[in-house]
Wavefront OBJ file of the C-alpha trace (Angstrom):
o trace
v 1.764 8.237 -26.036
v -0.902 5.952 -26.918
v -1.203 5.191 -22.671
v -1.157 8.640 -21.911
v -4.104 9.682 -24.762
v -5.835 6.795 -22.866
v -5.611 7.858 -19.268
v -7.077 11.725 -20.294
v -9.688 10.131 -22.147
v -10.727 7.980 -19.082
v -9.833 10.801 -16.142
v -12.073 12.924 -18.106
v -14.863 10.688 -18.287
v -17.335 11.507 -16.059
v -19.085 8.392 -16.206
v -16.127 6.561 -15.053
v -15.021 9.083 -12.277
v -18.433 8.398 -10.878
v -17.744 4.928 -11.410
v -14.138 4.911 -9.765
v -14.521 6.731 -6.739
v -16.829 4.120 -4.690
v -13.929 1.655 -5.959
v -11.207 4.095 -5.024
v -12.762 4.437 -1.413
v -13.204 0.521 -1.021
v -9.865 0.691 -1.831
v -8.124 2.670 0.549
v -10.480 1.238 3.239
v -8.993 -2.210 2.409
v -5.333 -0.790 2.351
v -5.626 1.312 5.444
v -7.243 -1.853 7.295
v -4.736 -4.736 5.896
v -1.680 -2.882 6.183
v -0.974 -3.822 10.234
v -2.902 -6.898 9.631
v -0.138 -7.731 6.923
v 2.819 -6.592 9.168
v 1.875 -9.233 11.789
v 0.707 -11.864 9.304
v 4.511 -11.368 7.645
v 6.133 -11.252 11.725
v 4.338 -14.406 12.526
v 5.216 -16.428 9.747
v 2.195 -17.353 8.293
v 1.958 -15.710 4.748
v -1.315 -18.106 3.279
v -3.415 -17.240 6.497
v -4.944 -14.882 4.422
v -5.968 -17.123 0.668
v -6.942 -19.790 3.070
v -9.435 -17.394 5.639
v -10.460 -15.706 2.297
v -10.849 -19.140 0.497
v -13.058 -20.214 3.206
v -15.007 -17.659 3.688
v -15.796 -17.430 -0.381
v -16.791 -21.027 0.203
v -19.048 -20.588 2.627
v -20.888 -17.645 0.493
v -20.706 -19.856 -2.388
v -22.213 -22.556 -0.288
v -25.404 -20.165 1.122
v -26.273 -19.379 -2.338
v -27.034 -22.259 -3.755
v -28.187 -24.269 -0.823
v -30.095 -20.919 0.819
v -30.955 -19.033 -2.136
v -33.518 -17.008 -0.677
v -31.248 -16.354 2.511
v -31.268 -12.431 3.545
v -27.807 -10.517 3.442
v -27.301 -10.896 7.347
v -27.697 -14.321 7.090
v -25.271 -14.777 4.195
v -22.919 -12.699 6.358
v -23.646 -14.429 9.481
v -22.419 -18.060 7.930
v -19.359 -16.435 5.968
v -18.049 -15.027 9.294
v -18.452 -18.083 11.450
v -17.149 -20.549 8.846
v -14.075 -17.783 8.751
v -14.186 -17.853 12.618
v -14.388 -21.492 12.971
v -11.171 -22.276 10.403
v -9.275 -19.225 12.295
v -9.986 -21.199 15.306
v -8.304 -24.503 14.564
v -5.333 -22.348 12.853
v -4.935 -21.048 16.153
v -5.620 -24.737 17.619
v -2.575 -26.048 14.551
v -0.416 -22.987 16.239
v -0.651 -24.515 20.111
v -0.187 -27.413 19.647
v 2.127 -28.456 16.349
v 3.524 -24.856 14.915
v 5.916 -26.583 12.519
v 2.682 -27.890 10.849
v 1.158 -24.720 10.974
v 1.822 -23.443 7.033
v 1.024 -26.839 5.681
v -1.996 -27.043 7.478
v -3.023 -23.235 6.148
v -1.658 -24.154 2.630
v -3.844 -27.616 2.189
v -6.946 -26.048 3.748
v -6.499 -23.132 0.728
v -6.355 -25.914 -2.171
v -8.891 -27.649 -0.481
v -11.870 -24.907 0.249
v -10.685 -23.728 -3.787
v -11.481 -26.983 -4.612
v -14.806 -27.788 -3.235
v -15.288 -23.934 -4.769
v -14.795 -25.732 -8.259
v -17.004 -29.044 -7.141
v -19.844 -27.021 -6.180
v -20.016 -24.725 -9.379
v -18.923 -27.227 -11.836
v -23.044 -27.506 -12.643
v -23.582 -23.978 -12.454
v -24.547 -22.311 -15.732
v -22.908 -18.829 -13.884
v -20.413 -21.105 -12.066
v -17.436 -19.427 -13.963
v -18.607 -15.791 -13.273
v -19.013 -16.625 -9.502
v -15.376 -18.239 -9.468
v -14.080 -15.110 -11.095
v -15.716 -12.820 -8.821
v -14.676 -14.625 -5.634
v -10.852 -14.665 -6.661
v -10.429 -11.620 -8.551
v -13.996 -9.466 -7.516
v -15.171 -6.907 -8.585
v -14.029 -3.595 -6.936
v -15.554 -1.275 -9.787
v -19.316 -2.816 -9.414
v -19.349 -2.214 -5.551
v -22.044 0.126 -4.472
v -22.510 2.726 -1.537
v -24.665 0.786 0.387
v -22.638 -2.314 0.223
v -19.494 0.177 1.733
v -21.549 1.301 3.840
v -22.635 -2.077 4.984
v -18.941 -3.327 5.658
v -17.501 -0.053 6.351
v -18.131 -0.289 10.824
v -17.004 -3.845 10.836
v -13.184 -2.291 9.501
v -14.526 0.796 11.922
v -14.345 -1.953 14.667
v -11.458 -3.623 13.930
v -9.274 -0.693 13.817
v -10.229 0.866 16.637
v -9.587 -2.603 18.278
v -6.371 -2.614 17.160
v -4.999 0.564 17.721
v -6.877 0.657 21.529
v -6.494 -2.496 22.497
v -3.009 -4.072 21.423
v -2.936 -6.593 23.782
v -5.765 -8.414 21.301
v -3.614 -8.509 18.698
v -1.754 -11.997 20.383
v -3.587 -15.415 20.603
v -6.803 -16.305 18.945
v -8.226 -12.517 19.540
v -5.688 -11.770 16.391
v -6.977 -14.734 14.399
v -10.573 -13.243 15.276
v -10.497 -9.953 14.164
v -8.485 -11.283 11.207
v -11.291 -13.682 9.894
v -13.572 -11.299 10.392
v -12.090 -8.068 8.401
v -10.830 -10.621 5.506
v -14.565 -11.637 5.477
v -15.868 -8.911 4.595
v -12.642 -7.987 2.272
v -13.258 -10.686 0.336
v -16.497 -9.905 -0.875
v -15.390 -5.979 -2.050
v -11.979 -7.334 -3.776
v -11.732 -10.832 -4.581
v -8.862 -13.288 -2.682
v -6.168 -12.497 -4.782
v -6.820 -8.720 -3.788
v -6.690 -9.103 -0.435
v -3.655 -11.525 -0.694
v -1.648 -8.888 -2.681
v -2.995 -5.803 -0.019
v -1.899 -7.795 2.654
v 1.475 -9.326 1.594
v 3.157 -6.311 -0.896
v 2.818 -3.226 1.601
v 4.330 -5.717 4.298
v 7.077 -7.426 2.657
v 7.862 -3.267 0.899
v 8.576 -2.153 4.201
v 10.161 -5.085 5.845
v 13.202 -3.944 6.320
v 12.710 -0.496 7.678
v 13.387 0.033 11.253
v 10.934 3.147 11.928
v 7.485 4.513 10.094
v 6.676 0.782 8.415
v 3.303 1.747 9.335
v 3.173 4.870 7.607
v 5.093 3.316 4.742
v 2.953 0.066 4.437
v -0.291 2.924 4.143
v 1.791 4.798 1.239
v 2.392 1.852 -0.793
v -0.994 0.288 -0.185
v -2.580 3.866 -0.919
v -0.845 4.194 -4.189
v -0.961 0.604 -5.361
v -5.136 1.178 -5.476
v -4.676 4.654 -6.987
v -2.200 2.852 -10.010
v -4.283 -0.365 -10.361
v -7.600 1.525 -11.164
v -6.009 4.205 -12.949
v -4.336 1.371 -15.577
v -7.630 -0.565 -15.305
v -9.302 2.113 -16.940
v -6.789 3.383 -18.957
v -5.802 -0.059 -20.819
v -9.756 -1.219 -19.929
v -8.524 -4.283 -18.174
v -10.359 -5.988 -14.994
v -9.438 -4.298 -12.003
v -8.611 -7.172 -9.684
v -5.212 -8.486 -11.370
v -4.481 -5.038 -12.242
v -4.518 -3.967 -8.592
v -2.251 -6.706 -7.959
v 0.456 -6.202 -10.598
v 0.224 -2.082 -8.965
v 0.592 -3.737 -5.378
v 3.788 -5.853 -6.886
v 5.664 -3.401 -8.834
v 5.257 -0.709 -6.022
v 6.574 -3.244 -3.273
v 9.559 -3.888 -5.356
v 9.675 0.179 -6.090
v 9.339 0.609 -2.258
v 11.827 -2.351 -1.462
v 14.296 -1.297 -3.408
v 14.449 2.171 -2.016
v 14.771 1.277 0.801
v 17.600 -0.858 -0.267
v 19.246 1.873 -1.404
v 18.680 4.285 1.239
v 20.013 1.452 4.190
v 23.257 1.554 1.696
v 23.024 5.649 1.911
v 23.131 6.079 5.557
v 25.226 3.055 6.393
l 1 2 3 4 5 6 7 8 9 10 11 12 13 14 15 16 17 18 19 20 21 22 23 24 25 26 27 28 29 30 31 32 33 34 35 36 37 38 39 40 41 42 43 44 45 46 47 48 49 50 51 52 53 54 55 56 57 58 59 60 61 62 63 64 65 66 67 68 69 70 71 72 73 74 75 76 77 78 79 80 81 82 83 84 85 86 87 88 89 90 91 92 93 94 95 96 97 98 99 100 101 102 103 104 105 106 107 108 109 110 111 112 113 114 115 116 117 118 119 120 121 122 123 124 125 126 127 128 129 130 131 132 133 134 135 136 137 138 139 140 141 142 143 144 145 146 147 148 149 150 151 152 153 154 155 156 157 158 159 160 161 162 163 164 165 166 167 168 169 170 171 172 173 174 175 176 177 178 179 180 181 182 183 184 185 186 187 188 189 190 191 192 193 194 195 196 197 198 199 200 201 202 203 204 205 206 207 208 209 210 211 212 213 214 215 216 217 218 219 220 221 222 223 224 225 226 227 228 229 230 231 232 233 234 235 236 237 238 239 240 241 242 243 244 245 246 247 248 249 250 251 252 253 254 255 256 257 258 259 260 261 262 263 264
């Protein structure tokens, strides 16, 4: 009762419906554009592609900051992308030539990158707001202009992938991944984009038509439930998005569980 006295107060608000739609609309960019990502991230085998690009990538912002402080946003975006690029490329490099080593590789260069994170801030009086924001981020500060900023390079990359599938094999796939969990990264945090790629995947697994479709429905209603609960219970939205994307996997999972039993 108490939940549901809290969730009219908050969709009533119009200060926070203001507030909730540029976050609502980052969010269903992010699901709409990590949902095939995810599928072939999940077919591959190579589940911590994603912390590890992400980690790097927060690294390298982390890194401009403090030793470019004055650097312009293009710049800032210029480095995050080609440190992303660059660890994509030996991935791909690990893949070719030892592929058993491939996960390890991915796992250590997470812990690592999160690491030098920590090493870097440790003497930074804001240190532990910039770690927060890099793993969890902050989905209910982001502005229009920063969407609209980010919003061709997912443009790009889905178009690319729907028009051109033959990209999506070799290093052209660890490309265009680096380069949409770049800019992911910075809207949502790495745990966000860990959950929006992994959940809607592993949720529709097991179907053997419309995974697609179904990956979008989970990862559409996973951001709708995460923000609505963020607001409701006035938690931060990052881990809330994530416990959405993980109880609606298993919801999805488990449907489809039962339906495979239905028709078998």
């Amino acid at each position: 009762m108490k939940f549901l006295q809290s969730l009219r107060i908050s969709l009533f608000d119009l200060d926070l419906i203001i507030l909730i739609i540029p976050a609502l609309v980052t969010g269903l960019i992010i699901s709409s554009t990590h949902a095939p990502l995810g599928r072939e991230v999940l077919r591959r085998g190579i589940i911590f592609i994603d912390l590890a690009v992400a980690q790097v990538a927060g690294l390298a912002i982390v890194a401009t900051g403090l030793w470019l402080p004055h650097a312009s946003w293009i710049i800032t975006q210029a480095i995050a992308i080609s440190a992303a690029l660059l660890i994509a490329a030996f991935f791909h490099l690990i893949e070719q030539r030892n592929a058993k080593e491939q996960e390890a590789v991915i796992g250590s260069t997470y812990i690592l990158a999160a690491s030098i994170v920590l090493v870097l801030l440790a003497s930074d009086p804001r240190g532990g707001e910039d770690i927060q924001q890099i793993l969890s981020g902050q989905i209910l500060l982001v502005t229009w202009s920063k969407i609209g900023a980010l919003t061709p390079i997912y443009v790009i990359a889905g178009l690319t992938w729907l028009l051109f599938p033959q990209l999506r094999k070799g290093f052209a796939f660890y490309a265009l991944f680096a380069i949409v969990i770049t800019a992911s990264v910075q809207l949502v945090g790495v745990y966000v984009v860990f959950a929006s790629l992994v959940f809607p995947a592993l949720a529709v697994s097991r179907l053997n038509k419309r995974q697609s479709l179904a990956s979008l429905v989970c990862g559409f209603l996973s951001i709708f439930l995460g923000l609505t609960c963020s607001l409701a219970f006035d938690q931060p939205a990052g881990p809330m998005l994530v416990v959405s994307y993980a109880i609606l996997g298993i919801v999805f999972r488990f449907y489809n569980y039962l339906t495979s039993r239905v028709t078998q």
